[in-house]
LUMDO-833915 format. One record per residue (C-alpha): x, y, z; residue number from 1. Coordinates in pm, 1 decimal. Layout:
# residues N
<pt px="X" py="Y" pz="Z" num="NUM"/>
...
END
This chain:
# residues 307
<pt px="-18513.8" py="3120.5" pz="-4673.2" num="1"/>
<pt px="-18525.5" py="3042.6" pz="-4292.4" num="2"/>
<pt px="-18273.0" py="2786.4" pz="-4189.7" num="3"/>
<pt px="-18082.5" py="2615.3" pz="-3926.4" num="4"/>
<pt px="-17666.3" py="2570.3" pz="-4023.8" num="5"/>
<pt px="-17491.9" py="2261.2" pz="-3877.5" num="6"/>
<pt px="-17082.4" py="2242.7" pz="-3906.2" num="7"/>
<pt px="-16779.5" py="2296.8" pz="-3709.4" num="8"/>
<pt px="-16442.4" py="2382.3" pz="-3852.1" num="9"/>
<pt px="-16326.6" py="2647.6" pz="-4118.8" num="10"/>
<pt px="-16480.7" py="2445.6" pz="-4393.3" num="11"/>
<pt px="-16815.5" py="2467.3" pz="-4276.4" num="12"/>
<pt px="-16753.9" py="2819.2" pz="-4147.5" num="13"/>
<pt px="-16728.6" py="2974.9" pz="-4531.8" num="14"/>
<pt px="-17047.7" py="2833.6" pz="-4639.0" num="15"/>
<pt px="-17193.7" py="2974.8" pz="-4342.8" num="16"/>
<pt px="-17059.7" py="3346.4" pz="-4424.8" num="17"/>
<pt px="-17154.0" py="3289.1" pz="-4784.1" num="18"/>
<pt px="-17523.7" py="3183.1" pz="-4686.7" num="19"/>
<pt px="-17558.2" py="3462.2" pz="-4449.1" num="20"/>
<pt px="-17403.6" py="3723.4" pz="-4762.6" num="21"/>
<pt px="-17676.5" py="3572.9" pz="-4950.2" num="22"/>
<pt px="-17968.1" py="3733.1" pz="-4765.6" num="23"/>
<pt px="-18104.7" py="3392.9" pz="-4589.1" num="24"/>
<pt px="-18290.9" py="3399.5" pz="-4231.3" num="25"/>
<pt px="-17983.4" py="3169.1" pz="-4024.6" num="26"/>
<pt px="-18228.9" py="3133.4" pz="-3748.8" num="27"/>
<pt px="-18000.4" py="2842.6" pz="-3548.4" num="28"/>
<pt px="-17664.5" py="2737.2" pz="-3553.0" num="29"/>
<pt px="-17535.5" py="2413.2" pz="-3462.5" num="30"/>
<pt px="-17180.6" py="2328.5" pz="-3407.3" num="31"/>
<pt px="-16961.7" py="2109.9" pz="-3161.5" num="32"/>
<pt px="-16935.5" py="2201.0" pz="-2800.4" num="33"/>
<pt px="-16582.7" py="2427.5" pz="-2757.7" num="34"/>
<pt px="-16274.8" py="2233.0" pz="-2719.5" num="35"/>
<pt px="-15934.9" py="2280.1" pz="-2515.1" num="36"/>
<pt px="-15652.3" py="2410.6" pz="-2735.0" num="37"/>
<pt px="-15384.4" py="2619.3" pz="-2737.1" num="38"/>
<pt px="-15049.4" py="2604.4" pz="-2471.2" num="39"/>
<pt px="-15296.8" py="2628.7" pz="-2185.2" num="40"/>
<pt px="-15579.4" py="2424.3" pz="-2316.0" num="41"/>
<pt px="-15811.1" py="2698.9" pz="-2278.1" num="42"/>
<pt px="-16179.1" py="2606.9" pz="-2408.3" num="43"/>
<pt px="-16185.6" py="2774.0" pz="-2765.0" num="44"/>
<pt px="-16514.1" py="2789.2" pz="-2981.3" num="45"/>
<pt px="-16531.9" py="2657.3" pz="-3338.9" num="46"/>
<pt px="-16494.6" py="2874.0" pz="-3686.0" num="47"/>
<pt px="-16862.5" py="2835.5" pz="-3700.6" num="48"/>
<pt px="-16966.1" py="2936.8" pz="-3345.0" num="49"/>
<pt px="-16712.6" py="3269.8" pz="-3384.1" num="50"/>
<pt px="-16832.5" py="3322.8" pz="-3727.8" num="51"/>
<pt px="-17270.3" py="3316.1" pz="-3573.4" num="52"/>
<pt px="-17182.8" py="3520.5" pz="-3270.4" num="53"/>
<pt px="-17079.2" py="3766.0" pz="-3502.4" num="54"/>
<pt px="-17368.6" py="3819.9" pz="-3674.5" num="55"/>
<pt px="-17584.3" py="3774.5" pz="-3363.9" num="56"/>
<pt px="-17688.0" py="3442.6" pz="-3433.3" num="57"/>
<pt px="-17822.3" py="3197.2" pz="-3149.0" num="58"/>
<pt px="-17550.6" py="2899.8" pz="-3140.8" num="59"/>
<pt px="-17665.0" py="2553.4" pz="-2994.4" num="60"/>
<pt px="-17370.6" py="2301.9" pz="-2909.7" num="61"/>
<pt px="-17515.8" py="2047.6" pz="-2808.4" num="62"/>
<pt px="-17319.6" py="1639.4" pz="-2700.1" num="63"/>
<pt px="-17601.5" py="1488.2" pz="-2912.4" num="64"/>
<pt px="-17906.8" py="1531.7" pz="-3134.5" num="65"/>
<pt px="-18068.6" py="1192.8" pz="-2978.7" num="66"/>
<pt px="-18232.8" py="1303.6" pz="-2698.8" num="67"/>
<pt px="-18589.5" py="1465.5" pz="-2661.5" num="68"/>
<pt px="-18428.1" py="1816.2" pz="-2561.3" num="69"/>
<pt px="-18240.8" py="1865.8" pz="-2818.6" num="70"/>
<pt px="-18444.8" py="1747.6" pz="-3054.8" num="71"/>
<pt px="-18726.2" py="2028.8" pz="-2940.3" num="72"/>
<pt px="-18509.2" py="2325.6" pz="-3029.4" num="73"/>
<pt px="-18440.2" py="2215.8" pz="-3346.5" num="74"/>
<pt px="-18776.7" py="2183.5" pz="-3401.9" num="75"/>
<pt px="-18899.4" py="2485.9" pz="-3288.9" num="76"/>
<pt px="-18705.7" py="2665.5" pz="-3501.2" num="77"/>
<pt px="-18938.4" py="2542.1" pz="-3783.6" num="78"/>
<pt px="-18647.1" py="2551.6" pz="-4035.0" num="79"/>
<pt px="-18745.3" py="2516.6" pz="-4430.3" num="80"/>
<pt px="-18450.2" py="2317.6" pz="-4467.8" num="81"/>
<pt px="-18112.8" py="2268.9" pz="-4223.0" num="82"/>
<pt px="-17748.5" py="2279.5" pz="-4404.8" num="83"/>
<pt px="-17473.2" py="2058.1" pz="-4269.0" num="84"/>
<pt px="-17127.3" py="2069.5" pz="-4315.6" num="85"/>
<pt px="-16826.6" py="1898.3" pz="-4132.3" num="86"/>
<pt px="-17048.6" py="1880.1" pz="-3798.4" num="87"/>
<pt px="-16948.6" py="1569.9" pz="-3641.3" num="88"/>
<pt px="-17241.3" py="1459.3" pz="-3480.9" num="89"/>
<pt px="-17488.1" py="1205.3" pz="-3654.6" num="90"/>
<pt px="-17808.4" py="1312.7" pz="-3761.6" num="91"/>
<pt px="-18135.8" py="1101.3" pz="-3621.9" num="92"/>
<pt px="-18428.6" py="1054.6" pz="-3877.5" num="93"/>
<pt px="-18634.8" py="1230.3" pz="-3654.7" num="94"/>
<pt px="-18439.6" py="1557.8" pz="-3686.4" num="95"/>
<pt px="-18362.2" py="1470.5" pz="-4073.4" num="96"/>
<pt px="-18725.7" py="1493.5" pz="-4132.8" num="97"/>
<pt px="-18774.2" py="1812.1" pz="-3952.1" num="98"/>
<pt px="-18725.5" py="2106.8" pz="-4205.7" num="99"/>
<pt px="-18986.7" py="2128.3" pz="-4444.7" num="100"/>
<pt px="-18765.5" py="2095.0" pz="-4728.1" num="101"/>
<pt px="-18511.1" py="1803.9" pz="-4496.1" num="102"/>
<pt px="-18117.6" py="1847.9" pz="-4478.9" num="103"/>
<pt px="-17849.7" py="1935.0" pz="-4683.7" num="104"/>
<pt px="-17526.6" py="1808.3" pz="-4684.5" num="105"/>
<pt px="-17199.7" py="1946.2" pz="-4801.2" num="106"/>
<pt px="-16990.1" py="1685.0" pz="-4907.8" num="107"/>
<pt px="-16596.2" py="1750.1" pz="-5018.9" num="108"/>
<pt px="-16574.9" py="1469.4" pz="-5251.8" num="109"/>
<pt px="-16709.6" py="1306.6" pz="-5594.9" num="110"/>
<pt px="-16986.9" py="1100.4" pz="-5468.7" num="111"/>
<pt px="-16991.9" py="807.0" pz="-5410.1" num="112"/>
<pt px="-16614.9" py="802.7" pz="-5442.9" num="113"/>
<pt px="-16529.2" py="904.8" pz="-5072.4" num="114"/>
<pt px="-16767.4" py="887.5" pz="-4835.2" num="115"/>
<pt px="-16700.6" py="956.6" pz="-4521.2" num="116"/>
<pt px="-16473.7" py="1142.9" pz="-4275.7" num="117"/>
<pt px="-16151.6" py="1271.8" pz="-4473.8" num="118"/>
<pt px="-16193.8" py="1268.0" pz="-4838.2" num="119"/>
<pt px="-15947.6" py="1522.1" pz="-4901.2" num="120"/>
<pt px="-15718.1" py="1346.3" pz="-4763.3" num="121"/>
<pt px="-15782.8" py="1031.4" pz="-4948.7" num="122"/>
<pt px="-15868.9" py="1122.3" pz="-5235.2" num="123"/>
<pt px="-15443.5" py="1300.4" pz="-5276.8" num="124"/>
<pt px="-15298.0" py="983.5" pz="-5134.0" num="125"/>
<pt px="-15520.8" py="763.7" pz="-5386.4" num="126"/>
<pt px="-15357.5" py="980.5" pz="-5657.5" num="127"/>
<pt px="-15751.9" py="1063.8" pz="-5755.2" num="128"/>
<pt px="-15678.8" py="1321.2" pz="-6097.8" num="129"/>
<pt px="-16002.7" py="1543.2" pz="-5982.3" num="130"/>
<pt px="-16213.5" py="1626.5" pz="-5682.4" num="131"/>
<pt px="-16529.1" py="1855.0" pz="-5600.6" num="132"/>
<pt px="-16817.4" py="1879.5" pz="-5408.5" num="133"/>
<pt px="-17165.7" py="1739.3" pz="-5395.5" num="134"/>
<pt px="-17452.8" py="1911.4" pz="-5291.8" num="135"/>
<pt px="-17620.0" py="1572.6" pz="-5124.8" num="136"/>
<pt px="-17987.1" py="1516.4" pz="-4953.1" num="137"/>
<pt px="-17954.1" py="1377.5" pz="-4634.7" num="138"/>
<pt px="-18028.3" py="1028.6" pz="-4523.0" num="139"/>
<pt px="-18017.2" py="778.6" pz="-4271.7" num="140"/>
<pt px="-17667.0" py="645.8" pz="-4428.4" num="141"/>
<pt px="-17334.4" py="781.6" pz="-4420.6" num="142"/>
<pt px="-17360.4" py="1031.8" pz="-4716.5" num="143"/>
<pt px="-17607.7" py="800.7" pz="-4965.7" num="144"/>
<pt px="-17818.3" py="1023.9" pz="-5008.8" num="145"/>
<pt px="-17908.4" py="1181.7" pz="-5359.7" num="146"/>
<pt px="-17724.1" py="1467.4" pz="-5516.3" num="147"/>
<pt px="-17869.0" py="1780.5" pz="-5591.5" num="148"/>
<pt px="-17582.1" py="2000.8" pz="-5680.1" num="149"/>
<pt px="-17203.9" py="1879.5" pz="-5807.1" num="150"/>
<pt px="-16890.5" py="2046.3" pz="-5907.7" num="151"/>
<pt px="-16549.1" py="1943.9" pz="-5970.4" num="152"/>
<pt px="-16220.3" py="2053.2" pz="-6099.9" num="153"/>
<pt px="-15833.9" py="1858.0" pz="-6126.5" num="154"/>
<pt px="-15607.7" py="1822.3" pz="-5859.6" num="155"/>
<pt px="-15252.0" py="1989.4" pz="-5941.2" num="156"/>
<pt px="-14922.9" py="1807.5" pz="-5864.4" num="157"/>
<pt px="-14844.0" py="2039.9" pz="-5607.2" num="158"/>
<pt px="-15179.6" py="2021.5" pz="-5417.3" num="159"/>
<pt px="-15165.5" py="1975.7" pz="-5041.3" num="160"/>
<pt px="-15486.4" py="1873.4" pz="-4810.5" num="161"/>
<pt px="-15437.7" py="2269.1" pz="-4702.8" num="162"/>
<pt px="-15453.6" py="2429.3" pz="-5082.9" num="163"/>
<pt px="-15758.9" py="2129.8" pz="-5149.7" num="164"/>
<pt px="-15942.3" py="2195.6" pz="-4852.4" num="165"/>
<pt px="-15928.7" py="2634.3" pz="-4970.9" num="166"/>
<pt px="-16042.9" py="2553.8" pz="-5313.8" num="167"/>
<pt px="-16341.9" py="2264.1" pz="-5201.9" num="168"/>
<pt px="-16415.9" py="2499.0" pz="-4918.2" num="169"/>
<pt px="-16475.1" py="2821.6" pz="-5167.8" num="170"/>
<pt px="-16633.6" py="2552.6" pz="-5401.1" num="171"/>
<pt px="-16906.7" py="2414.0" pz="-5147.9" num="172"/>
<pt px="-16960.4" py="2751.5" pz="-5024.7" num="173"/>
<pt px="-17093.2" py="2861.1" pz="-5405.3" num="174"/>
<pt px="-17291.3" py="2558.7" pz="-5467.1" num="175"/>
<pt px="-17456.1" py="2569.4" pz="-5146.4" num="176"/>
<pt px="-17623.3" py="2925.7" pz="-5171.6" num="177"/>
<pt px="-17668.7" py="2789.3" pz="-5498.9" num="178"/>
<pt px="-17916.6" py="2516.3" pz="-5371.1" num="179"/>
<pt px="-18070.1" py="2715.7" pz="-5163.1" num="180"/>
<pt px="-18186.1" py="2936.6" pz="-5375.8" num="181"/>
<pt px="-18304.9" py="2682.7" pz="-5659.3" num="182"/>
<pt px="-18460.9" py="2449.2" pz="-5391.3" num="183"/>
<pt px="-18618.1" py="2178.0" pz="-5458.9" num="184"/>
<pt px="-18377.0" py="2052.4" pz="-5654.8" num="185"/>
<pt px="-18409.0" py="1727.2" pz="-5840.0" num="186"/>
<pt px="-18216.0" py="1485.3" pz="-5705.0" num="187"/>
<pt px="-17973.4" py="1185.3" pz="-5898.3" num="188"/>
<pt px="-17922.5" py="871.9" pz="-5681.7" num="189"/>
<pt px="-17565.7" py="750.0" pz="-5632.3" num="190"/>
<pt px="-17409.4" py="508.0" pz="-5858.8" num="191"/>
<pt px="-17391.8" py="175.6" pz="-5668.8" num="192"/>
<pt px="-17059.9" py="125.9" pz="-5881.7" num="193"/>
<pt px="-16739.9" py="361.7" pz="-5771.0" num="194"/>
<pt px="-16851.4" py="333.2" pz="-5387.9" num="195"/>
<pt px="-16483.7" py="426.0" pz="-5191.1" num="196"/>
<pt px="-16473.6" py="518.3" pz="-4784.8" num="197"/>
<pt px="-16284.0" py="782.4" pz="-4698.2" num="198"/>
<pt px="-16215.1" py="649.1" pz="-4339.1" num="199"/>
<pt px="-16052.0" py="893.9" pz="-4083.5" num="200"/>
<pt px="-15693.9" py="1007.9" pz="-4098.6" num="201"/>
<pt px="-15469.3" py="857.1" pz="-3777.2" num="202"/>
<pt px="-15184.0" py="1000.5" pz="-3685.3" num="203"/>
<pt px="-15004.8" py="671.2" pz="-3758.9" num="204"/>
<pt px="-15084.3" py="673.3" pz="-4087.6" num="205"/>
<pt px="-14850.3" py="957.0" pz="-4162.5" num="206"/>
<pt px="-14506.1" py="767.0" pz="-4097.7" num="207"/>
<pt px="-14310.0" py="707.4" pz="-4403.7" num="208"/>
<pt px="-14220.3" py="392.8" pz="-4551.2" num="209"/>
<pt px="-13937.0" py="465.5" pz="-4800.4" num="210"/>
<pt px="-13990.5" py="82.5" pz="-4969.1" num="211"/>
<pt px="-14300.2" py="246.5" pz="-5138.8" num="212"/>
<pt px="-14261.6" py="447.9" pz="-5468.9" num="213"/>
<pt px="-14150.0" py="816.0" pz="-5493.8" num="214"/>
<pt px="-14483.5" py="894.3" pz="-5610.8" num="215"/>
<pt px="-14679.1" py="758.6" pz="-5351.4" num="216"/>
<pt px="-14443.0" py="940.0" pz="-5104.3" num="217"/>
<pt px="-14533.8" py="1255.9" pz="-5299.2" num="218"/>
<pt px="-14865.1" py="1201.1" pz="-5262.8" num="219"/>
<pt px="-14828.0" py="1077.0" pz="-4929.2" num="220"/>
<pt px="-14618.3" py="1437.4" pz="-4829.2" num="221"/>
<pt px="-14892.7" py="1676.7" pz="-4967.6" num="222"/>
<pt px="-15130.9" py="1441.5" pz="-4839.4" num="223"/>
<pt px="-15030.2" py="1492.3" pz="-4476.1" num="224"/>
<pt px="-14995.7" py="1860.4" pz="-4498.5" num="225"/>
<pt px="-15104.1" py="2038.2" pz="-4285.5" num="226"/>
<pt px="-15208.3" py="1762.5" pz="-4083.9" num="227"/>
<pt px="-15062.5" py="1550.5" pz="-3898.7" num="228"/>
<pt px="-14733.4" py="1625.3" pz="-4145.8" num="229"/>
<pt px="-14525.6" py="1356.5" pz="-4290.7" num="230"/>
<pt px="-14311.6" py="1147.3" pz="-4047.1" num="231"/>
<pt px="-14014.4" py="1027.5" pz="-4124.5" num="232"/>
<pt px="-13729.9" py="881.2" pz="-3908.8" num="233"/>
<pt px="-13318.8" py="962.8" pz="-3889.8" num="234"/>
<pt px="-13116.3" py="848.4" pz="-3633.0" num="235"/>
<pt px="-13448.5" py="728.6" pz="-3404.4" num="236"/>
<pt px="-13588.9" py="1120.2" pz="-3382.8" num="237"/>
<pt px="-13894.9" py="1214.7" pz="-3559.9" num="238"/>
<pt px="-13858.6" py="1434.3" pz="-3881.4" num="239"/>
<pt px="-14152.5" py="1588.2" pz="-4087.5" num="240"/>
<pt px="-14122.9" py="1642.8" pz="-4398.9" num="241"/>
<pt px="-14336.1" py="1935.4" pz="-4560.1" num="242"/>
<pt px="-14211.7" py="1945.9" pz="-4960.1" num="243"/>
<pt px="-14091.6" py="1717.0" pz="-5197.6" num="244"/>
<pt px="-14104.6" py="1582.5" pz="-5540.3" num="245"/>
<pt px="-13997.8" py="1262.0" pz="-5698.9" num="246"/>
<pt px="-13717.7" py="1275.8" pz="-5922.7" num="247"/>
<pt px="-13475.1" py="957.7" pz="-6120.0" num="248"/>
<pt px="-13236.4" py="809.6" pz="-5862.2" num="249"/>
<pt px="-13169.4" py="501.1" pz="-5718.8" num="250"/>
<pt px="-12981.8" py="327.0" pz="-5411.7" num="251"/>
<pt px="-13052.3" py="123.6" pz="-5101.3" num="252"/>
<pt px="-13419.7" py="240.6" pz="-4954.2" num="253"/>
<pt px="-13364.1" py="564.0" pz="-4731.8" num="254"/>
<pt px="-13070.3" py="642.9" pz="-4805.0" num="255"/>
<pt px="-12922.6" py="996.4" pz="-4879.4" num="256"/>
<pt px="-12819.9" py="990.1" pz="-5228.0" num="257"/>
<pt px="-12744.0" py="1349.0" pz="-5259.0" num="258"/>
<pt px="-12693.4" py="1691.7" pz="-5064.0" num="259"/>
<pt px="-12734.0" py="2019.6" pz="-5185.6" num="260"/>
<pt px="-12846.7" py="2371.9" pz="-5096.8" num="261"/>
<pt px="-13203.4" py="2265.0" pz="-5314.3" num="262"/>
<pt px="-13248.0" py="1939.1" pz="-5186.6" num="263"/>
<pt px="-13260.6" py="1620.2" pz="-4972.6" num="264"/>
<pt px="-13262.8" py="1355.6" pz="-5233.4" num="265"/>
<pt px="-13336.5" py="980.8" pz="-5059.4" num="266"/>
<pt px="-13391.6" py="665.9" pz="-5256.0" num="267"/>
<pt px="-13720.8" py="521.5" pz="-5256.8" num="268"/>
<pt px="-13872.5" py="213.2" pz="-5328.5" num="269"/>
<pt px="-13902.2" py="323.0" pz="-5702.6" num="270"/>
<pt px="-13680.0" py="651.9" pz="-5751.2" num="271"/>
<pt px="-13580.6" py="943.9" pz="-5542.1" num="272"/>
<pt px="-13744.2" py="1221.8" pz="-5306.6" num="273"/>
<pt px="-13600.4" py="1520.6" pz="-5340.2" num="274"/>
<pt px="-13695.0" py="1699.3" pz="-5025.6" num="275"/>
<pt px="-13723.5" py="2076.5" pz="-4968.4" num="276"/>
<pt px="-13850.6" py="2131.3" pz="-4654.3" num="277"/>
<pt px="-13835.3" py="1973.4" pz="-4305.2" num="278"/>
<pt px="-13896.5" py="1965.7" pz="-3928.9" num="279"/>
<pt px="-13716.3" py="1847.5" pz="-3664.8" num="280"/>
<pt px="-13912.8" py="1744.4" pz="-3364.1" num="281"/>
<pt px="-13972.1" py="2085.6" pz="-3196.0" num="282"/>
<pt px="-13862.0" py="2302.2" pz="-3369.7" num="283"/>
<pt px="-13955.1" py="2471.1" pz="-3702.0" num="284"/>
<pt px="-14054.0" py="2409.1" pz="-4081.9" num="285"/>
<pt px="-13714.1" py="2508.2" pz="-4241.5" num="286"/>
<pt px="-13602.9" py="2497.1" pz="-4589.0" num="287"/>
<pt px="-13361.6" py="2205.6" pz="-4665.2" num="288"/>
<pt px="-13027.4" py="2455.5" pz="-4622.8" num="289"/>
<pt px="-13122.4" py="2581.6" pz="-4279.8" num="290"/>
<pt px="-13236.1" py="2263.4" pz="-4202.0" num="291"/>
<pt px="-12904.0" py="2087.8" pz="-4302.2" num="292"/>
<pt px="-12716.3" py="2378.1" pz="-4106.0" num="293"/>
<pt px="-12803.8" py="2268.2" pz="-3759.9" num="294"/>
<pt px="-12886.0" py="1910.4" pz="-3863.7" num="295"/>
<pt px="-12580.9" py="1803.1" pz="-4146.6" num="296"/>
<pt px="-12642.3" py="1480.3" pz="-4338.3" num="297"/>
<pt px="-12387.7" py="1333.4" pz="-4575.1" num="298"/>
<pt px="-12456.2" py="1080.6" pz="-4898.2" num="299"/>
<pt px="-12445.6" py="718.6" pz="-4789.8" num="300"/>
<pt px="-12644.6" py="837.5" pz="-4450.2" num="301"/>
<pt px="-13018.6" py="662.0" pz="-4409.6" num="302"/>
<pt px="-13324.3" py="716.7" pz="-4310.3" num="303"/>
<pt px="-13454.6" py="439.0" pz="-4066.4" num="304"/>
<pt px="-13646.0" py="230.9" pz="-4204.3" num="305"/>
<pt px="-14019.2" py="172.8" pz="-4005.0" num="306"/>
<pt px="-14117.0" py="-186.7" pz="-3835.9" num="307"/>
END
């Protein structure tokens, strides 16, 4: 089948390598325009764009799909149907309507139960007991549109964003050849009951606030992992805190209620946090007896407590 890919990051970049495995025409691919990264800020193309020059592919990048330019390549492409995933730029109706057989959207979440920008995210700190992907036809509104293709499977108590985002990425991957090589598809309209928004992570989001529960703070650790990482505070200096588990203990909230070679155990709003593995501002992800080495913390000490 001849299509045009949209996406950006690693995500999108598997389905793209599956697709291409599967023996489809990838006559276009769309991602964003490269970004500064890295020590020097040098301009560094996207998982998709490295992933298409590979395999020869002409990559378009460009600031938006409104204008008439833009819209002209697309369409001369003559595309039976475009896949998106993770792209970051909104689709007009206009270039929706294009392929012969419209857009597809890979969606990491149980639709309509997080829409939107980071459902990975939000669907570990609501505590959500399963996740998947939907296979969704594209529309005007942010991801309403029918769903073609769906599958799902539990989230583990030791899931992180990082181990979610492997599984959902090797997931959407599957299902999209899948739909591509059953399409059309009949489609199922969303449920107008179940409708959650899975707005964008911000950084500030990540600090911790001890008064909560230990499980949320579990939740809230894996959560954050890889990105931006859990922030905590001791002594006014950032520390991120990479693995932990709720266990029984109580005491005033944040403080240390026990030291050993194993763990960091702090009272919480509801229990304890028994954390394994931290960061100090600039330096490295260390395992709770290195960490304590160059950083020693004694029962009775506290975390500070945010606002």
């Amino acid at each position: 089948m001849r299509l045009i890919f949209a996406g950006t990051p690693e995500f999108a970049a598997q389905a793209l390598q599956a697709i291409i495995a599967a023996g489809h025409e990838v006559a276009l691919v769309l991602t964003q325009p490269d970004r500064p990264a890295g020590r020097g800020m040098s301009l560094q193309p996207s998982p998709v764009k490295k992933l298409a020059l590979e395999h020869g592919i002409d990559v378009f990048q460009p600031l938006s799909l409104k204008d008439a330019e833009a819209q002209a390549r697309i369409a001369a492409m003559q595309a039976e149907v475009m896949v998106v995933a993770a792209y970051g730029l909104i689709l007009p109706q206009v270039v929706l309507d294009m392929p012969r057989l419209g857009c597809i959207n890979i969606h990491a979440s149980l639709l309509p139960r997080w829409r939107g920008a980071a459902p990975i995210q939000r669907a570990l700190l609501a505590g959500d007991a399963e996740t998947g992907v939907c296979i969704m036809q594209m529309e005007a509104g942010l991801d309403t549109g029918p769903v073609l293709l769906r599958g799902a499977f539990p989230i583990a108590s030791t899931d992180t964003t990082a181990t979610l985002h492997d599984r959902l990425a090797e997931l959407g991957a599957n299902l999209a050849v899948e739909a591509l090589g059953k399409l059309p598809l009949p489609a199922v309209a969303q449920p107008f009951e179940g409708i959650t928004y899975a707005h964008k992570i911000e950084k500030a989001e990540a600090l911790i606030d001890w008064s909560k529960s230990a499980a949320e703070l579990d939740r809230h650790i894996r959560a954050f992992n890889p990105f931006p990482g859990a922030q905590a505070l001791l002594g006014g200096q950032t520390v991120k805190l990479w693995r932990a588990e709720p266990v029984v203990g109580e005491g005033e909230i944040g403080q240390v209620l026990q030291v050993d070679r194993q763990a960091l155990v702090v009272a919480c709003g509801s229990g304890a946090l028994a954390i394994s593995e931290l960061q100090k501002a600039g330096g490295k992800r260390l395992p709770v007896q290195q960490f304590l080495a160059g950083n020693p913390l004694q029962v009775g000490d506290r975390f500070d407590l945010p606002g």
